[in-house]
C-alpha positions as a Markdown table, in Angstrom:
| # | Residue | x | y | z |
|---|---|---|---|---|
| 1 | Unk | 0.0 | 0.0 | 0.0 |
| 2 | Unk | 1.3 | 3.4 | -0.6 |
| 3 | Unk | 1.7 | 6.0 | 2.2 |
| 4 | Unk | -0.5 | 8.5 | 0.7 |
| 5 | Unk | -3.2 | 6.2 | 0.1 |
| 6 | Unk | -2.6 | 4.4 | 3.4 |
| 7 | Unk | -4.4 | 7.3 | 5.3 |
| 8 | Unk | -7.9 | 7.2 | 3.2 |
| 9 | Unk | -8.1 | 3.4 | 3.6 |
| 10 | Unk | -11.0 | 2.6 | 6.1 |
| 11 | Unk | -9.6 | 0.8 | 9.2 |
| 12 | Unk | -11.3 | -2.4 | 8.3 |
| 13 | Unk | -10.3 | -2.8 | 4.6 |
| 14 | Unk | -6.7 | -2.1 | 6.0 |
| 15 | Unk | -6.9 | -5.5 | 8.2 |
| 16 | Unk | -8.2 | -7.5 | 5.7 |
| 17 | Unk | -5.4 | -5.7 | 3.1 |
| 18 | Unk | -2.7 | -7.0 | 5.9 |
| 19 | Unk | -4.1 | -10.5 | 6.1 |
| 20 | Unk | -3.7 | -10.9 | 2.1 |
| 21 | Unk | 0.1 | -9.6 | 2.4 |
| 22 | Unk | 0.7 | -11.9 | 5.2 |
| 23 | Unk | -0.9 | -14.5 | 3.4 |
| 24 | Unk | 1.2 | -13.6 | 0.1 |
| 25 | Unk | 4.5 | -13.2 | 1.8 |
| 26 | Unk | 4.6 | -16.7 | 2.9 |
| 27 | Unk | 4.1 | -18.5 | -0.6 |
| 28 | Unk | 6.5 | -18.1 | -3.9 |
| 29 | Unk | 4.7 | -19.9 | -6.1 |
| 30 | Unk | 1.2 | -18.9 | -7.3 |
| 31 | Unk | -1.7 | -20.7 | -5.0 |
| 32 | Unk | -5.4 | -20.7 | -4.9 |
| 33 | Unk | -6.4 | -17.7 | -2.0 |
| 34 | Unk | -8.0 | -19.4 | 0.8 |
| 35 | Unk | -11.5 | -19.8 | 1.1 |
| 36 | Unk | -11.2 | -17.5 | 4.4 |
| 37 | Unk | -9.4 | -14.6 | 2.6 |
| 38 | Unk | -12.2 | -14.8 | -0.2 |
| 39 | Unk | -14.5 | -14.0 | 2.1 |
| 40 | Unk | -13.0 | -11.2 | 3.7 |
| 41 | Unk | -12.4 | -10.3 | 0.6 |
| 42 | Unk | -16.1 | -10.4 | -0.4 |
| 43 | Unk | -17.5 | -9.0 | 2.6 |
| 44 | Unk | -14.7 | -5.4 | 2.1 |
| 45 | Unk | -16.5 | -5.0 | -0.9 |
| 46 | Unk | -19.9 | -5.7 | -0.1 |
| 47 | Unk | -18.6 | -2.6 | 2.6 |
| 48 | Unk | -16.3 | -0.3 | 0.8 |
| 49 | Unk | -16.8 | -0.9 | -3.2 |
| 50 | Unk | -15.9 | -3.6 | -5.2 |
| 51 | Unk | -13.1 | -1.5 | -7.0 |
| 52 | Unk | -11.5 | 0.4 | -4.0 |
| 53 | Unk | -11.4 | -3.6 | -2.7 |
| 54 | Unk | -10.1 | -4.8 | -5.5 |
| 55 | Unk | -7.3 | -2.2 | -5.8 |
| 56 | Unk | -6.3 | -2.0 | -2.0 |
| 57 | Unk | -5.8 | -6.0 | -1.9 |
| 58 | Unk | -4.9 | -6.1 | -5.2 |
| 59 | Unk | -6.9 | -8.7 | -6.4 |
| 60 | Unk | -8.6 | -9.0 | -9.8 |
| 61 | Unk | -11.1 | -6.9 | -10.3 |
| 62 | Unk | -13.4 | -9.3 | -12.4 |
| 63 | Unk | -12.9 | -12.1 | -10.3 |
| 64 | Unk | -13.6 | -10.2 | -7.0 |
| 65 | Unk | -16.9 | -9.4 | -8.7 |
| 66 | Unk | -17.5 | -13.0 | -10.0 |
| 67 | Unk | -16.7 | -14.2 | -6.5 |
| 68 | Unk | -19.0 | -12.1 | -4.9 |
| 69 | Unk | -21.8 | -13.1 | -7.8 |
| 70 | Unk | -21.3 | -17.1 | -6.8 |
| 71 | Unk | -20.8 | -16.0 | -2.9 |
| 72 | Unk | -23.7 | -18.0 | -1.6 |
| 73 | Unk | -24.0 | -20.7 | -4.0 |
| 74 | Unk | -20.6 | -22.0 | -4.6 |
| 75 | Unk | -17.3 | -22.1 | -2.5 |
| 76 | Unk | -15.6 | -18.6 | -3.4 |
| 77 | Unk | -12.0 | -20.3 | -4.3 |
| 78 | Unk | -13.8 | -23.2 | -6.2 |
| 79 | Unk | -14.7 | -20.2 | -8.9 |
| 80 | Unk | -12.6 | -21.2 | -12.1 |
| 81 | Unk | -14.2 | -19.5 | -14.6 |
| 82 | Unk | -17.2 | -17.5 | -16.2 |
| 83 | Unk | -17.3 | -16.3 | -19.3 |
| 84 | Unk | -19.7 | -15.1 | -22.4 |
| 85 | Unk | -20.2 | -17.0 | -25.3 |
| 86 | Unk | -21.2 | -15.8 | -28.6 |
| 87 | Unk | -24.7 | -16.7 | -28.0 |
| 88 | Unk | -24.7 | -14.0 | -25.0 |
| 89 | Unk | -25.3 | -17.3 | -22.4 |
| 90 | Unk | -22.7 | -17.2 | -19.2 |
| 91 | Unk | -20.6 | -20.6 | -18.7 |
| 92 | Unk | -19.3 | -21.3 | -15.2 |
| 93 | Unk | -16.5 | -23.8 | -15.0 |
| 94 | Unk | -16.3 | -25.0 | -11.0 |
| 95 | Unk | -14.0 | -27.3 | -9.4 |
| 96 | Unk | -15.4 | -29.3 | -6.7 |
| 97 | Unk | -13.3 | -30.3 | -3.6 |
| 98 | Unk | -14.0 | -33.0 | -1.2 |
């Protein structure tokens, strides 16, 4: 986070913001986000915004939002994919773990 943009950061989104560095500190290679980091995640931009969330924990912006879209049916990290098809129809590709 920068230092000017530090200060205009609500309080909350700041803890969730430190969780997702912790998180990304400890891991090299690139992992699924954990289930409990989605939803913090989810619930900062049900809050603040989906962009400002999406820019202060420097997520994808489109996948924060398609997260957020298959919050209560589907397992947030479980989200692989969802895109448009020519015929206008949404596809959502989901992996299912056990």
């Amino acid at each position: 986070m920068a230092a000017n943009y530090a200060n205009e950061v609500p309080i909350g989104m700041r803890r969730v913001c430190r969780r997702f560095e912790y998180w990304r500190s400890g891991h090299k290679a690139r992992l699924l986000i954990p289930n409990a980091l989605w939803k913090a995640a989810v619930q900062t931009a049900r809050e603040h915004g989906i962009f400002g969330a999406a820019k202060t924990l420097r997520l994808d912006y489109t996948r924060l939002k398609r997260v957020m879209e298959f919050d209560c049916r589907v397992d947030p990290g479980a989200v692989a994919q969802v895109r448009g098809t020519a015929a206008g129809r949404r596809d959502c590709r989901c992996r299912v773990r056990d």
